[in-house]
FIDO-978566 format. One record per residue: residue number from 1; residue in one letter; y, z, x of N, C-alpha, C, O in turn. Coordinates in pm, whole numbers, always signed. Layout:
<pts>
{NUM,"A",{Y,Z,X},{Y,Z,X},{Y,Z,X},{Y,Z,X}};
...
</pts>
This chain:
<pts>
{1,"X",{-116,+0,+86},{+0,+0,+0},{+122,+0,+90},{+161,+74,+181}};
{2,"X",{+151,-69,+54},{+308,-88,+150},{+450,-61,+80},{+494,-148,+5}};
{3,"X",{+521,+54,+99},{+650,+115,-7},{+767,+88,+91},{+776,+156,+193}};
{4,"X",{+850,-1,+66},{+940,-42,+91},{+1046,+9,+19},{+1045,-12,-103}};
{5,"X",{+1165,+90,+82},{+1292,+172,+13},{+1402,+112,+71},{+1388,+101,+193}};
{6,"X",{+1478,+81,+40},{+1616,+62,+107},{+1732,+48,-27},{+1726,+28,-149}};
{7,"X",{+1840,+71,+81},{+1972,+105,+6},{+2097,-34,+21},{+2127,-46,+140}};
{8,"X",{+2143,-96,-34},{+2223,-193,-51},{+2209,-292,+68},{+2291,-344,+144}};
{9,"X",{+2057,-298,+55},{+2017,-433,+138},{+1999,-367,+308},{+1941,-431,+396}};
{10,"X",{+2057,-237,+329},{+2010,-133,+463},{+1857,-68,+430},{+1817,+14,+348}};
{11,"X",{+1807,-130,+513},{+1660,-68,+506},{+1648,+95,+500},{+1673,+148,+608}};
{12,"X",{+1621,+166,+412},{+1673,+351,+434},{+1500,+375,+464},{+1486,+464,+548}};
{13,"X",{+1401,+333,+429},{+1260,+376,+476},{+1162,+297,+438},{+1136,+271,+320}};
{14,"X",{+1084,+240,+566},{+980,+156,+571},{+862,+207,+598},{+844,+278,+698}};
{15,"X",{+788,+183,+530},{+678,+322,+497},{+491,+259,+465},{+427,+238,+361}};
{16,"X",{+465,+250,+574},{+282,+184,+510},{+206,+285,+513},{+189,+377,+592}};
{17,"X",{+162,+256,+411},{+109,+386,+356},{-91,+337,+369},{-97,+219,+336}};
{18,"X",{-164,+364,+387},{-314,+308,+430},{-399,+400,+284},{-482,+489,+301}};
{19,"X",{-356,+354,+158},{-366,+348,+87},{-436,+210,-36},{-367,+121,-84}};
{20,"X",{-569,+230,-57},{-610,+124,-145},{-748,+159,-208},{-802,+262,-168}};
{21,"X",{-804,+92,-293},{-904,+79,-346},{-985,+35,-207},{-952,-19,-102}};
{22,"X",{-1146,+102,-281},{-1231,-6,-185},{-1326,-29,-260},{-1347,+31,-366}};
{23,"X",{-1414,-148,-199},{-1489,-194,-328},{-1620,-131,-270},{-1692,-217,-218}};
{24,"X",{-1648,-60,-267},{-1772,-3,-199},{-1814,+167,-287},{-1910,+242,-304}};
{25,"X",{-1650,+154,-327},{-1682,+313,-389},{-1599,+342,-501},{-1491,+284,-500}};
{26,"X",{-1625,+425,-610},{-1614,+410,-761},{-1459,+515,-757},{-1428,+578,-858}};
{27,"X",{-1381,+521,-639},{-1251,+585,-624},{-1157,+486,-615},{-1177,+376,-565}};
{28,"X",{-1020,+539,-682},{-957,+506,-602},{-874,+541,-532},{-916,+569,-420}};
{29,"X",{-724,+559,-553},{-626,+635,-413},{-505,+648,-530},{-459,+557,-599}};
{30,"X",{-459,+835,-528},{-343,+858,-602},{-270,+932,-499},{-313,+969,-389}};
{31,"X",{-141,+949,-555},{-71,+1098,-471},{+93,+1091,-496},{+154,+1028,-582}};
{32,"X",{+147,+1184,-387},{+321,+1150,-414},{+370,+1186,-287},{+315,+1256,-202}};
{33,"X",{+499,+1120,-283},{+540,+1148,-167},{+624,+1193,-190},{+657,+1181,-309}};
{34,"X",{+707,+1265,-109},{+842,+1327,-118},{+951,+1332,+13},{+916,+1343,+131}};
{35,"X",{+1081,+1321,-33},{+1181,+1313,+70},{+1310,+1369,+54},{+1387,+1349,-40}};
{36,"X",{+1321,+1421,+125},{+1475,+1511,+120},{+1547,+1432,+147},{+1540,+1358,+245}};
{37,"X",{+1652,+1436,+41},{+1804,+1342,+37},{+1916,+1446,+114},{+1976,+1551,+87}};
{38,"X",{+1903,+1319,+259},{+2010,+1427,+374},{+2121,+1430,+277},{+2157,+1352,+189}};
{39,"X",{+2180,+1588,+338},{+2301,+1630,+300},{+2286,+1648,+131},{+2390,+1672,+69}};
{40,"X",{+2225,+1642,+95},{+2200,+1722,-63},{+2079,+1794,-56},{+1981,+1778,+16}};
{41,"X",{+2109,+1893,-160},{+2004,+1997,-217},{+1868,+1914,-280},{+1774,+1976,-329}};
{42,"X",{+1870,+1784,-273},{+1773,+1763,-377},{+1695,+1639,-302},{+1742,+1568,-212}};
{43,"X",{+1534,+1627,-374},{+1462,+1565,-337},{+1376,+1460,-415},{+1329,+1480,-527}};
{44,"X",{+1357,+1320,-325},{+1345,+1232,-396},{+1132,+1180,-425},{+1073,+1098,-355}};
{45,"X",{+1096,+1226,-492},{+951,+1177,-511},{+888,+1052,-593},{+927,+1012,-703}};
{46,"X",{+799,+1006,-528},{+734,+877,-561},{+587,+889,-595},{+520,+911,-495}};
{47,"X",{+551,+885,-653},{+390,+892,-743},{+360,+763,-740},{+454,+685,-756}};
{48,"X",{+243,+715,-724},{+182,+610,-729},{+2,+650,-775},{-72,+725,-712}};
{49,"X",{-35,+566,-911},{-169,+545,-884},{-259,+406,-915},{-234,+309,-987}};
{50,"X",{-370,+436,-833},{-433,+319,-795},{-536,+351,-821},{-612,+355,-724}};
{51,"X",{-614,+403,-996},{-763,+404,-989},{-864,+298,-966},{-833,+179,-964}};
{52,"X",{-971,+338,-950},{-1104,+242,-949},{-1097,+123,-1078},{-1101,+2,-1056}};
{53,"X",{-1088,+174,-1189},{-1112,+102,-1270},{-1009,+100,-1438},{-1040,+60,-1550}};
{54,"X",{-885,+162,-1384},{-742,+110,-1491},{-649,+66,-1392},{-646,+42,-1272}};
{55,"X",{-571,+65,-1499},{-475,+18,-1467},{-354,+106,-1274},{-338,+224,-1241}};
{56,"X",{-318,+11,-1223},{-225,+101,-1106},{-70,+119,-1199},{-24,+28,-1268}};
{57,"X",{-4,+260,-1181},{+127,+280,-1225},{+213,+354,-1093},{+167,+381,-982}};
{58,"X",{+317,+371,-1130},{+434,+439,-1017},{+548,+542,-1101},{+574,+560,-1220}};
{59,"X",{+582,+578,-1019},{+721,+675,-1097},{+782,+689,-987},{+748,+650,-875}};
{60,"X",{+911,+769,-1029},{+997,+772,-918},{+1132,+863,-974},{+1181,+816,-1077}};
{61,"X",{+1184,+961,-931},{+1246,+1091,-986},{+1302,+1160,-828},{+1250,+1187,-719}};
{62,"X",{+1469,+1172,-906},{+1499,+1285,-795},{+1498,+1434,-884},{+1506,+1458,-1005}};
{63,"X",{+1482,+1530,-749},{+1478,+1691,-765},{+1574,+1782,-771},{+1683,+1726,-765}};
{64,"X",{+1579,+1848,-776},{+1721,+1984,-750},{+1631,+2015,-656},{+1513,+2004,-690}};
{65,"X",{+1663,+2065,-505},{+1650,+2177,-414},{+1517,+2113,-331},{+1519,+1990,-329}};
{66,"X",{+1417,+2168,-271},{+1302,+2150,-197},{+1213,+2177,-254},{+1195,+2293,-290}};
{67,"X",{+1113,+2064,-285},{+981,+2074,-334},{+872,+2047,-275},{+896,+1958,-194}};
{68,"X",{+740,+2083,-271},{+643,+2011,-182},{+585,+1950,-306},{+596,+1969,-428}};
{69,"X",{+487,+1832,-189},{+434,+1713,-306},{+301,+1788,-305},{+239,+1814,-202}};
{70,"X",{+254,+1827,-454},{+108,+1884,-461},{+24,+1839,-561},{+22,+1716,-572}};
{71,"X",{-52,+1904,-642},{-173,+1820,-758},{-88,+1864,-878},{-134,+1814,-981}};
{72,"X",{+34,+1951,-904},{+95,+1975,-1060},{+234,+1862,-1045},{+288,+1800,-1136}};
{73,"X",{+262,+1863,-916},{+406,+1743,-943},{+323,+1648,-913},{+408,+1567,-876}};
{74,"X",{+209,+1584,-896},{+163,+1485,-899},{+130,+1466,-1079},{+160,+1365,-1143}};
{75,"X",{+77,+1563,-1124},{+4,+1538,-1247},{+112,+1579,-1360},{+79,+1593,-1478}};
{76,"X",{+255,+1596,-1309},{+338,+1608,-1408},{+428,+1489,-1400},{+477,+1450,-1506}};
{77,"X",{+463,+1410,-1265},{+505,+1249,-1265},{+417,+1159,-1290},{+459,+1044,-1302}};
{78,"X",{+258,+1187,-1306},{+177,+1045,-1393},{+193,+1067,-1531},{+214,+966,-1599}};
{79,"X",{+186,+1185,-1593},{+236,+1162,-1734},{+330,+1137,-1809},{+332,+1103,-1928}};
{80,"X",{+430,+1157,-1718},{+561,+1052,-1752},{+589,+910,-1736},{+664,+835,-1799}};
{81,"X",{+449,+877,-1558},{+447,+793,-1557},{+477,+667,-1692},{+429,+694,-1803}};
{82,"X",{+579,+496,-1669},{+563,+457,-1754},{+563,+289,-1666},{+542,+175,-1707}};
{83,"X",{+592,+333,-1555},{+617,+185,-1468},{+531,+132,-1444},{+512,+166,-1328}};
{84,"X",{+404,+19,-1488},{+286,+5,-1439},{+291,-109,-1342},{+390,-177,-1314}};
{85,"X",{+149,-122,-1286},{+134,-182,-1176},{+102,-328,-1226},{-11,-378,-1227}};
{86,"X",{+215,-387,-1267},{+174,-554,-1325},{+262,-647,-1278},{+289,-756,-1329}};
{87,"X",{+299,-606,-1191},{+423,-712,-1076},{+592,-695,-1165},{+699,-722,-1112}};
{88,"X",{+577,-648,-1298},{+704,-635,-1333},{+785,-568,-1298},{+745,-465,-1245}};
{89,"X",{+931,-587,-1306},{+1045,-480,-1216},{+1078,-432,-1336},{+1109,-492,-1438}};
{90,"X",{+1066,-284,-1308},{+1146,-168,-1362},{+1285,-173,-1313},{+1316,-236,-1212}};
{91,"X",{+1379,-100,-1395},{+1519,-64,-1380},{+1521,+55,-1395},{+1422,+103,-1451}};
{92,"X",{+1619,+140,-1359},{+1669,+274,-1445},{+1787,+351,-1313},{+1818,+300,-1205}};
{93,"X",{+1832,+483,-1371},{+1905,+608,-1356},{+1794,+686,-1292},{+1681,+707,-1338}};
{94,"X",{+1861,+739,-1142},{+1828,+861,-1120},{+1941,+994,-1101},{+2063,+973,-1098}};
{95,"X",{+1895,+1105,-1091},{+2002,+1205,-1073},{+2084,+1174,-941},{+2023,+1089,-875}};
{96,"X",{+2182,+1207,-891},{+2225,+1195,-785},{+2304,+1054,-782},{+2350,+1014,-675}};
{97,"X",{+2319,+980,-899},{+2410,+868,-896},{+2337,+769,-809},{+2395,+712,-716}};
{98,"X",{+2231,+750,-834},{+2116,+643,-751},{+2045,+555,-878},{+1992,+618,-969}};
{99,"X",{+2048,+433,-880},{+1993,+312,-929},{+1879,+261,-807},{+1873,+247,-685}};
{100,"X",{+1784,+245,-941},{+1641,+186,-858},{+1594,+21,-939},{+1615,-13,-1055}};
{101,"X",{+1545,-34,-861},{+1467,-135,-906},{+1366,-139,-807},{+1373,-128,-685}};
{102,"X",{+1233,-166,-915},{+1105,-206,-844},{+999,-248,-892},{+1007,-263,-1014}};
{103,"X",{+903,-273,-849},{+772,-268,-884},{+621,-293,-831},{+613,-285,-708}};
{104,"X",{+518,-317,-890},{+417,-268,-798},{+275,-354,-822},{+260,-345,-944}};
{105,"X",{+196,-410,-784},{+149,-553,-773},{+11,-458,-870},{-1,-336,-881}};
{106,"X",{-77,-566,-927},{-166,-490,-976},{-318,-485,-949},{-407,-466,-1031}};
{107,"X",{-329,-512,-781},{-433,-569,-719},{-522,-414,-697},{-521,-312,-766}};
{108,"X",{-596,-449,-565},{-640,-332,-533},{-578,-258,-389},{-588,-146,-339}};
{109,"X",{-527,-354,-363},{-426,-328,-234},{-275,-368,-300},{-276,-489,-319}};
{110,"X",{-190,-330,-328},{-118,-343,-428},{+43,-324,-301},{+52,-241,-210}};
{111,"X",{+130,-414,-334},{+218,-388,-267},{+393,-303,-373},{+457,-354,-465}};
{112,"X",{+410,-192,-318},{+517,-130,-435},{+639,-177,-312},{+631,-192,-190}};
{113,"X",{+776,-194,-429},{+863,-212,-342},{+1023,-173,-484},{+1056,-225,-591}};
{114,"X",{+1069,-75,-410},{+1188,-38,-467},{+1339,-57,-429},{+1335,-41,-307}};
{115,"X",{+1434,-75,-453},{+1518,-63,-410},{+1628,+63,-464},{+1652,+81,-584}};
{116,"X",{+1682,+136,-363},{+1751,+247,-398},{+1877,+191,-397},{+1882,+81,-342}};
{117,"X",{+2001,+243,-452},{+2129,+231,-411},{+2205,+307,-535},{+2171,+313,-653}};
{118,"X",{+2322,+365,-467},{+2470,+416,-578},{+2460,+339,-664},{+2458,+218,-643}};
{119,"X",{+2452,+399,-792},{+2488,+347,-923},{+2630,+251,-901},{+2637,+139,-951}};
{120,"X",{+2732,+305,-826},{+2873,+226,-800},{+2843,+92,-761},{+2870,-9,-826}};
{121,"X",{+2773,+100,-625},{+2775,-11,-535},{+2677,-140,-630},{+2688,-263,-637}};
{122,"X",{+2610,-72,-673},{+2534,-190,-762},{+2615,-250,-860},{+2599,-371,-874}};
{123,"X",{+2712,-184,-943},{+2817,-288,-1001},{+2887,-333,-988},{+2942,-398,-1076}};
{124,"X",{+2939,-323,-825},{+3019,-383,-707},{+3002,-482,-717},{+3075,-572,-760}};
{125,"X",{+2801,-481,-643},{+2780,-638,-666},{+2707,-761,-727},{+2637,-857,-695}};
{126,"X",{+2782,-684,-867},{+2740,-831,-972},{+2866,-904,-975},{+2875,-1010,-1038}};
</pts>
C-alpha cells in the first residue's frame, strides 16, 4: 500500500507502507496510522482496510491533543468508515482548517493517495 500525503502540491509525507493481501492466506491487512500536526495540539489519523474477502475502505480524521493508534481508534474510524476502496475520490472538512481529497484502488495491493491542504489555499486555487 503506498499512502501518499502532501500539502498544496509540497510533498508533507511519503509513506510505503508493506501492506497487502496475499493470496496464499484467508487474511487480510487493517490498521491506523497516526501523526502529530507540528506546532498543534492535535493529531492526524488514517485507517485503512484491506480484508481477504470485502470490500477495502479508508478514513481519515484529525484529533484534539496526542493519541496512540490502537484496536478501539482503529475500530471506532472503520465504523464511521464511509470512503471505500473503488478508485473514487472522496472530498471533505477536517478540524484544523484542512481539506482532503483522495482515494484508494480496490485491488489487493491497493494504492491510497490523499491530498492535504488549508481549506483557504484550496479556494485560492480554483
Amino acid at each position: 500500500m503506498l499512502i501518499v500525503m502532501n500539502s498544496y502540491y509540497n510533498i508533507l509525507y511519503r509513506y510505503d507502507l508493506g501492506a497487502r493481501k496475499t493470496s496464499y492466506a484467508f487474511r487480510g491487512t487493517e490498521g491506523v496510522i497516526v501523526y502529530h500536526i507540528k506546532d498543534q495540539n492535535k493529531c492526524l489519523a488514517l485507517m485503512w482496510k484491506v480484508p481477504y474477502s470485502r470490500s477495502n475502505g479508508w478514513y481519515i480524521k484529525v484529533y484534539d491533543g496526542f493519541i496512540n493508534p490502537n484496536k478501539d481508534l482503529f475500530h471506532e474510524m472503520r465504523d464511521k468508515s464511509h470512503m471505500g476502496g473503488d478508485g473514487k475520490i472522496y472530498e471533505g472538512t477536517l478540524d484544523g482548517g484542512l481539506c482532503y481529497s483522495g482515494s484508494m484502488g480496490g485491488t489487493g495491493k491497493p494504492h491510497v493517495e490523499i491530498i492535504l491542504q488549508y481549506c483557504s489555499s484550496k479556494n485560492e486555487t480554483r
